[in-house]
N, C-alpha and C positions, 0 to 999 in steps of 0.2 A: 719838491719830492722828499718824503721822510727819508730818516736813514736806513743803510738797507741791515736788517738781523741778520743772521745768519739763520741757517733752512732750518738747523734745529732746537733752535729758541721759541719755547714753549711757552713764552709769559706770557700768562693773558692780560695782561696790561698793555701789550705790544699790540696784542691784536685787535683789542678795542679800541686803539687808537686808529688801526687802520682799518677798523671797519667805519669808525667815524671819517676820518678821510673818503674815503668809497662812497660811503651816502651825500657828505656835502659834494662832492664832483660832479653824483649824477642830479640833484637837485639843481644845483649850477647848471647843468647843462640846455634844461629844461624850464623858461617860466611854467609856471601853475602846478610843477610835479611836486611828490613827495619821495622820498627815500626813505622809507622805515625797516628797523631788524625785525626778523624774523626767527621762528626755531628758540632752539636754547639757548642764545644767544638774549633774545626779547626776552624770555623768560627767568634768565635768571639760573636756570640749569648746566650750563655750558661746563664743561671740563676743560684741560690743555689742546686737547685733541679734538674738539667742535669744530664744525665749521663756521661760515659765517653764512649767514642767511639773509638774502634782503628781497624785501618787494618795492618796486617802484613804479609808480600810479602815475600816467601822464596822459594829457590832454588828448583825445580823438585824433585830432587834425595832424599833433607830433608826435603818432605813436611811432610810424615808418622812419620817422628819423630820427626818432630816438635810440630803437634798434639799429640801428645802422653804426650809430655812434659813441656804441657801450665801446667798442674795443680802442679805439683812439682816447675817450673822453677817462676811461679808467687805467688806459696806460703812461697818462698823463701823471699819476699816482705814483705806478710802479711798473713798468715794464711787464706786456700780458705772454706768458708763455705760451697758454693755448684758450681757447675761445670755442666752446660745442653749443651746439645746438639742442634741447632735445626733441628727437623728431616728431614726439607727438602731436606735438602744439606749433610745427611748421607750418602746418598749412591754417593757422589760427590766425583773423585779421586784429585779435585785441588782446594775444597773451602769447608770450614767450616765456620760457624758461632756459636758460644759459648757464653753462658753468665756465667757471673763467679761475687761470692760477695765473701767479705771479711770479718773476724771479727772484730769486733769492727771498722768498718765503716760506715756512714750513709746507709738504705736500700736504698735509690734513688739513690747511686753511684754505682749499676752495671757497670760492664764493660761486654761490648759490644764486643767479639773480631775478626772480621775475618780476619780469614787467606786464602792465596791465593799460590796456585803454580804457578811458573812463567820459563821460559826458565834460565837458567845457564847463568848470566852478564845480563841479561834482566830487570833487576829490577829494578822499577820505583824511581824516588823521593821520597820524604815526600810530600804524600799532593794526589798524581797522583793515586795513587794505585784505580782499579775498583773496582764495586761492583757487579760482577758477575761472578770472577773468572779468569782464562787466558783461556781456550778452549782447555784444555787438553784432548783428546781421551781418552775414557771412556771401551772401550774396550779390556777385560781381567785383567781389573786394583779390587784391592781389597782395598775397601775403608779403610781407619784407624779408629779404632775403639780407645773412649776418654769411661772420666771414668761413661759416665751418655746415655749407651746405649737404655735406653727405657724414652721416652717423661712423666715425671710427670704432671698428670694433677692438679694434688692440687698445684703440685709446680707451677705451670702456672696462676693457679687462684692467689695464694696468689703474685703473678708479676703483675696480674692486681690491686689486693689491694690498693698495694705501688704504683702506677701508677694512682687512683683514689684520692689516699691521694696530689699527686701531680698536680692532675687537678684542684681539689678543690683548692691550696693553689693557684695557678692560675689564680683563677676567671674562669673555664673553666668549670659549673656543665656539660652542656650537654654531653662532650665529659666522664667526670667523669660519668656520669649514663650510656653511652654505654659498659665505660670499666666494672664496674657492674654488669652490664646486663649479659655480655659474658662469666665474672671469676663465677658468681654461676652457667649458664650452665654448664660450665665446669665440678662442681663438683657434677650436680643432683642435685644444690639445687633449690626450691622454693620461690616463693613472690617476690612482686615488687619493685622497689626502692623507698623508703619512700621520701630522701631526707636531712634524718637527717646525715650526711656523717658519725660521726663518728659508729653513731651505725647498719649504711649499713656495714660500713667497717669490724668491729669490727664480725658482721653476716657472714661475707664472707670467714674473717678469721676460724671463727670457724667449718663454712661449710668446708674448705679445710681439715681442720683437722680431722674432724670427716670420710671425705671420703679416709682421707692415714696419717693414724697417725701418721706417723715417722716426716709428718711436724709439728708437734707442736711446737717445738722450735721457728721453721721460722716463726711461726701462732701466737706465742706469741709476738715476735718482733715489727711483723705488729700490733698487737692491741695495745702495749705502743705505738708505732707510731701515731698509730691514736687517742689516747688517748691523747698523748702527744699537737699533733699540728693542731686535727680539733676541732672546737665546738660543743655542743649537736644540 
């Protein structure tokens, strides 16, 4: 297990190292798969504040256990704090999409994972993998069920949080007051965006909390975050 940073060490030197980590794991865990970056990341564009993006391409017959075994095989890494689903591609029998954080790593470095089933020897390079799956027949298939079966909406608000802490630090307010906008829907909260970011933020956090307790923790994080790196 690498060493652990602290949440708000921004090197990206750190984080390519642990995105490399994350890929050899799940390659490891899988003969015939691939683990390739994806996003700005692959590209080349990444800031301190990117995430990490990966697609990972595995054989038909190991896709249901692959998925199964994102949260064990990458905690092996680093300790997984939380593990989503998203629910669109649940009921999908050859692509999931996951979001997955870690302890004691920055919040803005989610990783990103999708996974893909692909025909047996068919599997793409690094770099080739789609983003819509391979077109595997859907019929009679039972999708794999991962450890975060129902969609949290607090958890979802508090991702737009760290995502507006991100826009802010950016220079990007407009796209930061839409993600705002959207994370207190989510939770039935109320009022406008003021503007003052941190104590939007900080507001939004504690809306998520109060509508699904069990994110306090994650709720707490977010507000040293933004406590930490916006201004009043």
């Amino acid at each position: 297990m690498s060493p652990v940073p602290s949440a708000m060490d921004l090197d990206p030197v750190r984080r390519a190292a642990f995105a490399q980590e994350l890929q050899s794991a799940l390659a490891a865990r899988c003969a015939g798969s691939v683990a390739a970056l994806r996003g700005s990341l692959a590209r080349g564009t990444a800031d301190p504040y990117s995430d990490i993006d990966l697609a990972w391409a595995v054989p038909y017959a190991q896709f249901d256990d692959c998925v199964a075994a994102v949260g064990p095989c990458l905690g092996a890494v680093r300790d997984v704090v939380s593990l989503r689903s998203d629910p669109e591609a649940q009921r999908s029998c050859d692509r999931r999409l996951l979001f997955l954080t870690f302890r004691d790593m920055p919040l803005f470095w989610r990783l990103d994972l999708e996974i893909t089933a692909v025909a047996d020897g068919a599997v793409d390079p690094p770099g080739a993998v789609g983003p819509t799956g391979s077109g595997r027949a859907q019929d009679g298939c039972t999708p794999a069920v991962v450890e975060d079966p129902e969609w949290s909406l607090a958890a979802s608000a508090l991702a737009n949080a760290v995502a507006v802490v991100k826009a802010v630090l950016r220079g990007q307010p407009e796209v930061a007051e839409g993600l705002l906008e959207r994370g207190l829907r989510r939770v039935g909260a109320d009022g406008a965006v003021s503007g003052r970011w941190r104590v939007d933020v900080v507001r939004l956090a504690d809306a998520a909390a109060h509508h699904e307790p069990a994110q306090r923790p994650l709720a707490d994080q977010v507000k040293r975050l933004a406590t930490e790196l916006l201004q009043e």
